[in-house]
C-alpha positions in Angstrom: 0.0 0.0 0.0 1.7 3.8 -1.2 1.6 6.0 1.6 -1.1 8.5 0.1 -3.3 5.2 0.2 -2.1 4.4 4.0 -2.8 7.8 4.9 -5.9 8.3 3.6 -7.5 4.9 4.8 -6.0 6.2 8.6 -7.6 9.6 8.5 -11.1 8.1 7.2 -10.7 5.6 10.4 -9.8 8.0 12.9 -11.8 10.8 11.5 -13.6 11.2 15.0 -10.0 12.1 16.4 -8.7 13.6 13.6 -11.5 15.6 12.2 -11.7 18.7 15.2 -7.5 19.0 15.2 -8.0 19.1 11.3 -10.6 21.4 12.1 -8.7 24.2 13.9 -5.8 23.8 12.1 -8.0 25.0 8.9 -9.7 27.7 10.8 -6.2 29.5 11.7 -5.3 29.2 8.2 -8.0 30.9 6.6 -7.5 33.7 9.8 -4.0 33.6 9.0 -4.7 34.6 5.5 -7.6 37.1 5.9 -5.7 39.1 9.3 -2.4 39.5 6.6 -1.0 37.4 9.9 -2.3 39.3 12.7 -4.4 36.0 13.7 -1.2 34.1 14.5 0.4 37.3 15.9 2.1 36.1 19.3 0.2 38.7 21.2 -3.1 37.4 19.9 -1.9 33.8 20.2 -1.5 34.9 23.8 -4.7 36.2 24.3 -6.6 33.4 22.3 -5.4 31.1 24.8 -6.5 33.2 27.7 -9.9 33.7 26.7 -9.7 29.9 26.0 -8.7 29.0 29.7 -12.2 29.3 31.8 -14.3 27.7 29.0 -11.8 24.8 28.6 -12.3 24.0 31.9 -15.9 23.9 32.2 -15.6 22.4 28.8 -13.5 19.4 30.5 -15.6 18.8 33.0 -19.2 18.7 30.4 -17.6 16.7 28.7 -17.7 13.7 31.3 -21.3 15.0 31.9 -22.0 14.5 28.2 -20.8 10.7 28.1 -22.7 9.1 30.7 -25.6 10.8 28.6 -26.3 13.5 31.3 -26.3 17.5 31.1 -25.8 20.4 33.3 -27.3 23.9 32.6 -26.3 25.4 36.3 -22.3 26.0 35.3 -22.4 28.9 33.9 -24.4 31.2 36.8 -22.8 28.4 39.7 -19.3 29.5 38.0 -20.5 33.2 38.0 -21.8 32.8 41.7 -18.7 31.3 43.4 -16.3 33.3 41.6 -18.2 36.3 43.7 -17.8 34.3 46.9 -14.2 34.6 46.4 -14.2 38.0 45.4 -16.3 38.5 49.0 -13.6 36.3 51.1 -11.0 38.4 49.9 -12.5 42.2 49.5 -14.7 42.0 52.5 -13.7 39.0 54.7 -9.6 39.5 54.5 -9.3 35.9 53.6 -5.8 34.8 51.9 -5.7 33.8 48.8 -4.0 30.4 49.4 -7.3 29.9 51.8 -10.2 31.3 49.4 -9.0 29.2 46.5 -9.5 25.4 48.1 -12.4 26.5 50.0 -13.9 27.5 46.8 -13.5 24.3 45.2 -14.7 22.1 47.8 -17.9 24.8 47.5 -18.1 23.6 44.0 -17.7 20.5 44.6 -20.4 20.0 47.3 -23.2 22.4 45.3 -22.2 19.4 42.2 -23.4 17.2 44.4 -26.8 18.5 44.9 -27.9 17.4 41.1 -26.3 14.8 41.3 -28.3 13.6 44.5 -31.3 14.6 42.3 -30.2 12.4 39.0 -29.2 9.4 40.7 -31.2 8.7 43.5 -34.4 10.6 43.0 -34.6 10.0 38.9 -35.5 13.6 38.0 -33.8 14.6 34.4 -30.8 16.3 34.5 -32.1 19.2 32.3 -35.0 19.6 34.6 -32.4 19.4 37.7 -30.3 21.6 36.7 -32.5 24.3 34.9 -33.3 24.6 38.7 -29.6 25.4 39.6 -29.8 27.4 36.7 -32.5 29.8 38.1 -31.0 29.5 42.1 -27.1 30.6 41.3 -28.7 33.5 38.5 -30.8 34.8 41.9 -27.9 34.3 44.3 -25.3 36.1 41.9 -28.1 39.2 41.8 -27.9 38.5 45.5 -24.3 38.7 46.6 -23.3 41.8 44.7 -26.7 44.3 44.4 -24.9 46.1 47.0 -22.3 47.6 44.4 -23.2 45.6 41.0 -19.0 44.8 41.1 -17.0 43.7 43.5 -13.4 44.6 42.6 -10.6 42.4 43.7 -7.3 43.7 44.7 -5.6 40.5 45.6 -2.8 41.2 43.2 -1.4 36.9 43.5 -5.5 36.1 42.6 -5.7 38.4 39.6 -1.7 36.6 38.8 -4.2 33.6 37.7 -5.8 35.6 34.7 -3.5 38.0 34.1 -0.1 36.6 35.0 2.7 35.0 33.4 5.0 31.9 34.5 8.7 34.0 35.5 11.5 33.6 33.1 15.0 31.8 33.7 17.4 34.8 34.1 20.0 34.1 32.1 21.4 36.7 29.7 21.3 35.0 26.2 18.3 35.5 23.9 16.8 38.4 25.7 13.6 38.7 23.0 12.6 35.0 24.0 10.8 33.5 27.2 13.8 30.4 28.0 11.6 29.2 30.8 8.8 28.4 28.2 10.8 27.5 25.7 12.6 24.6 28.0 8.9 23.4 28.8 8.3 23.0 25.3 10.9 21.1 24.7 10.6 18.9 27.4 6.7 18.3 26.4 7.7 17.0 22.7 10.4 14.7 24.7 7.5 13.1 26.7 5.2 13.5 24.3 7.6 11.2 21.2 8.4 8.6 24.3 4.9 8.3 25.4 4.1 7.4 21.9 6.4 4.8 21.4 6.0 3.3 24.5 2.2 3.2 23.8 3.5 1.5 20.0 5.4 -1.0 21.8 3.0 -2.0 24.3 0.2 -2.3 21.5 2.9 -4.4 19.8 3.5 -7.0 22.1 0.0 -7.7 22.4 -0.3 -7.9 18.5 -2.5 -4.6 18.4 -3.0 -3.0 14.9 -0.9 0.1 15.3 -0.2 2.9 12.8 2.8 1.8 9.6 6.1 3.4 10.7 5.6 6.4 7.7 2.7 7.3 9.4 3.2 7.2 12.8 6.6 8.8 12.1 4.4 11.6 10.4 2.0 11.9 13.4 5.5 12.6 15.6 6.5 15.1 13.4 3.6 16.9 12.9 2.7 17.2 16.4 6.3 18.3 17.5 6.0 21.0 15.2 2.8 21.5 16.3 3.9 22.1 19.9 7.4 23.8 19.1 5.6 26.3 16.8 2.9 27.4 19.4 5.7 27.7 22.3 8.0 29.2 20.2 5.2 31.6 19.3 4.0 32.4 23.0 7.9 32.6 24.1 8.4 35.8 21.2 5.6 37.1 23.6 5.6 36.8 27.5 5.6 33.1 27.8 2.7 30.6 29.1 0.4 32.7 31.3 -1.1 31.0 34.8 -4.4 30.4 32.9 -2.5 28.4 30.1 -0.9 26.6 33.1 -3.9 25.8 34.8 -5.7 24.8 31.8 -3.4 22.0 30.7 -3.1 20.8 34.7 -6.8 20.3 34.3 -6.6 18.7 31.0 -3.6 16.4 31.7 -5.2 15.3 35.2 -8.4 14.3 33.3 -6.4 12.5 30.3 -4.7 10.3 33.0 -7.8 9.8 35.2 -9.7 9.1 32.1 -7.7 6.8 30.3 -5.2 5.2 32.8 -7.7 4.3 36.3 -10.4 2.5 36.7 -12.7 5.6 37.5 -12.1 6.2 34.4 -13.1 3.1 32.2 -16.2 2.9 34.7 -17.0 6.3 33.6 -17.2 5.3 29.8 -18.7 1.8 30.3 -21.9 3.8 32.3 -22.0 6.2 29.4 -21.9 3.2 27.0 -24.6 0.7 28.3 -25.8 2.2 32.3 -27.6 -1.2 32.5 -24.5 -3.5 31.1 -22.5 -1.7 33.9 -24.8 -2.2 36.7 -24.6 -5.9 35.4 -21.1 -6.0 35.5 -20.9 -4.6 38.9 -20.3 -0.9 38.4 -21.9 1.7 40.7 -23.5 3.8 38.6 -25.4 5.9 40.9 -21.6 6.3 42.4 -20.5 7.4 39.2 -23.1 9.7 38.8 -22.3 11.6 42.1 -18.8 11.4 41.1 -19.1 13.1 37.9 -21.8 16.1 39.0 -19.5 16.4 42.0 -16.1 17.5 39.8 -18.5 19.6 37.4 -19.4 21.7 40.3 -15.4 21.9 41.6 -14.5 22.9 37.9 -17.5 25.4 38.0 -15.7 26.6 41.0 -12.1 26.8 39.3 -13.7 28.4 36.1 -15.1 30.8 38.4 -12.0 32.4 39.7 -10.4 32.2 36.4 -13.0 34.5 35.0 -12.9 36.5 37.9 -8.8 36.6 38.1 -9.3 38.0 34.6 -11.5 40.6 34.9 -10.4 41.5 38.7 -13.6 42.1 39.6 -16.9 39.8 40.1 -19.7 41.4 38.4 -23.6 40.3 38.4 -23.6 39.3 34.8 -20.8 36.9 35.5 -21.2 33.4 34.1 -23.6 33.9 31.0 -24.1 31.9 28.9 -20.6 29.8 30.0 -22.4 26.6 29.9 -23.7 27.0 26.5 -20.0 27.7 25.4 -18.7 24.6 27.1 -21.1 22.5 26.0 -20.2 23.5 22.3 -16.8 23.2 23.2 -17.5 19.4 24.3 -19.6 18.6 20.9 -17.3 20.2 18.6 -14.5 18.6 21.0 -15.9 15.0 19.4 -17.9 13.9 22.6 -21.1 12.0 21.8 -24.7 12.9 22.3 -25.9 9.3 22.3 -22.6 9.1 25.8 -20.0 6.7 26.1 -18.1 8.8 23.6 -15.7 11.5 24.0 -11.8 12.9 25.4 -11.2 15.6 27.9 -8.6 16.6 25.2 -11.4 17.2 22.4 -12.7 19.6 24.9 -10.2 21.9 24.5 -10.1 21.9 21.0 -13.3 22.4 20.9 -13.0 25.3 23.3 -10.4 27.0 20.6 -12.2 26.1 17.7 -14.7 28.3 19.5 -12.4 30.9 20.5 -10.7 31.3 17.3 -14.1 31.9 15.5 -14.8 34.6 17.9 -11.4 35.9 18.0 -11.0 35.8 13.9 -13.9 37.2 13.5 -13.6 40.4 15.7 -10.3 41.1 13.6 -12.0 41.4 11.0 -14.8 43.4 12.4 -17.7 41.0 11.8 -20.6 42.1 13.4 -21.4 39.9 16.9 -24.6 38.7 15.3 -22.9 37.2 12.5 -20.7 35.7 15.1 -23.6 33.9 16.6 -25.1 32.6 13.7 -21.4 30.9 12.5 -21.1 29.7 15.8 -24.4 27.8 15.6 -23.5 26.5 12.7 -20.2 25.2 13.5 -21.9 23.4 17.0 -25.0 22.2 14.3 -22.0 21.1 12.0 -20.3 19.3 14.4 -23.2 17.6 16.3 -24.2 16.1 12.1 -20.5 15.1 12.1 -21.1 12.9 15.0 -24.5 11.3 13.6 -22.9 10.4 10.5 -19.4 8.8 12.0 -21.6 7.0 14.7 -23.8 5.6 12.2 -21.2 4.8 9.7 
């Protein structure tokens, strides 16, 4: 077989995986082109990525929602809410920063549980449960901050989150570079070409199909240049920012949990069959609580991230968020039939998203254009999944 055939027959049986990085990759080309280059301008790059951070997360997290065939509609307005509690804890309560952030999360986590009480044990839809949180963290937003409308933060190591940027190494050579990110970068196309081949190897020895050596050595290539282009691209700028940092934490923590634990493959197998896995001896009401309960701690970290960014909590805080994550999990690849989906499609998704938005307002499109390509992008992607699945 030539390797135009080899390739061609991998990308038409991968095309779930494939299609969203194929995807973006075409959307900043045709940006590229139409900015004359300001699109892929390192500042811009920069800021992409920032604007990215808060809805990847969220994204992340609906995206485990999503595949055991649930929803939540209270992220957005819970993510609004508790990024005002922290604002409070700081501004008004003189809480520490290095306090106010876990407490937050373990807020989000135990307000996750609530739906997830209401799902698993008492049976009432997720839309219908949720809707409900929808409604209660709108109020309670309106609530906390109809005293000013804005509560400003001045926490300057909480607004470091949004705004921030990892330090740089201070050396004296290549002074118009960030060394610190460019040593991470290299170090991530290290692990990432060993991971690969360990994974080829293991597959191998248990007489997997795995990709012909042309095309897995393309697929090393192309995402090392991949990776060295973006970091050398945000190291010509100020280097990875917190949010970027956070963001792949989040991502990378997922990818393991997801793929490598049992949680994980539990996770998947309820979102495949719920009654094959209560067969097999799978909790799925435990899953269920699980998986509600780290949307509502990501709600909580998205929160603060937003917040961070704007320095301030404000009382429209949160709209519309979980409309923008769930797009970012469906254009991501996840499923809406469950059992289908990576944490890692979410944040494609989230920048396929974010470049559309961030393209377009460079070139001055009007914001209800912007809505109607966004819709159909999400309406694309959900007829990309019908037609894979069924196929």
């Amino acid at each position: 077989m030539s390797f135009t055939q080899d390739l061609r027959n991998v990308l038409r049986q991968n095309i779930r995986d494939y299609g969203m990085f194929i995807a973006l990759f075409a959307i900043w080309a045709v940006f590229a082109f139409l900015t004359e280059g300001l699109f892929i301008s390192s500042r811009n790059i920069s800021n992409l990525l920032n604007q990215t951070g808060y809805i990847a997360v969220l994204g992340v997290g609906m995206t485990l929602i999503i595949v055991i065939r649930h929803i939540d509609l209270s992220v957005g307005f819970l993510a609004g809410f508790l990024g005002a509690v922290a604002a409070i804890a700081m501004s008004s309560w003189g809480w520490p920063v290095i306090i106010v952030i876990p407490v937050v999360l373990v807020i989000g986590l135990l307000l996750g549980l609530i739906p997830g009480f209401l799902v698993a044990q008492m049976k009432i839809p997720a839309f219908v449960a949720t809707l409900a949180g929808f409604l209660i963290y709108r109020g309670a937003i309106l609530r906390v901050t109809e005293g000013t409308g804005t509560i400003i933060i001045a926490n300057d190591a909480f607004n470091a989150i949004g705004n921030g940027f990892i330090p740089d190494i201070p050396v004296g050579f290549l002074p118009e570079l960030h060394k610190l990110t460019l040593l991470i970068g290299i170090v991530a196309i290290v692990l990432y070409i060993i991971s690969e081949i360990n994974s080829r190897r293991v597959k191998q020895s248990y007489d997997f199909e795995v990709l012909s050596n042309n095309i897995f050595g393309l697929k090393l290539a192309f995402v090392s240049l991949l990776l060295g282009g973006m970091t050398w691209v945000l190291a010509s700028f100020n280097g990875f920012s917190w949010t970027v940092v956070v963001m792949l934490l989040v991502v990378g923590i997922y990818h393991f949990v997801t793929n490598r634990t049992v949680l994980g493959r539990h996770i998947y197998a309820v979102g495949g069959n719920p009654e094959a896995a209560e067969l097999s001896g799978v909790d799925v009401k435990r899953i269920t609580y699980i998986v509600f309960a780290q949307m509502g701690m990501l709600a909580a970290l998205s929160g603060m991230m937003f917040a961070s960014r704007l320095q301030s909590a404000t009382t429209t805080a949160g709209t519309l968020f979980e409309l923008d994550a769930i797009a970012a999990a469906f254009v991501g690849g996840v499923s809406a039939a469950g059992g289908v989906g990576k944490v890692t499609g979410a944040l494609i998704g989230a920048l396929v998203m974010a470049s559309l938005t961030s393209g377009m307002n460079l070139m001055s499109i009007g914001i209800s254009y912007q809505y109607m390509v966004r819709g159909a992008i999400l309406a694309a992607a959900v007829i990309f999944d019908v037609a894979t699945r069924n196929s």
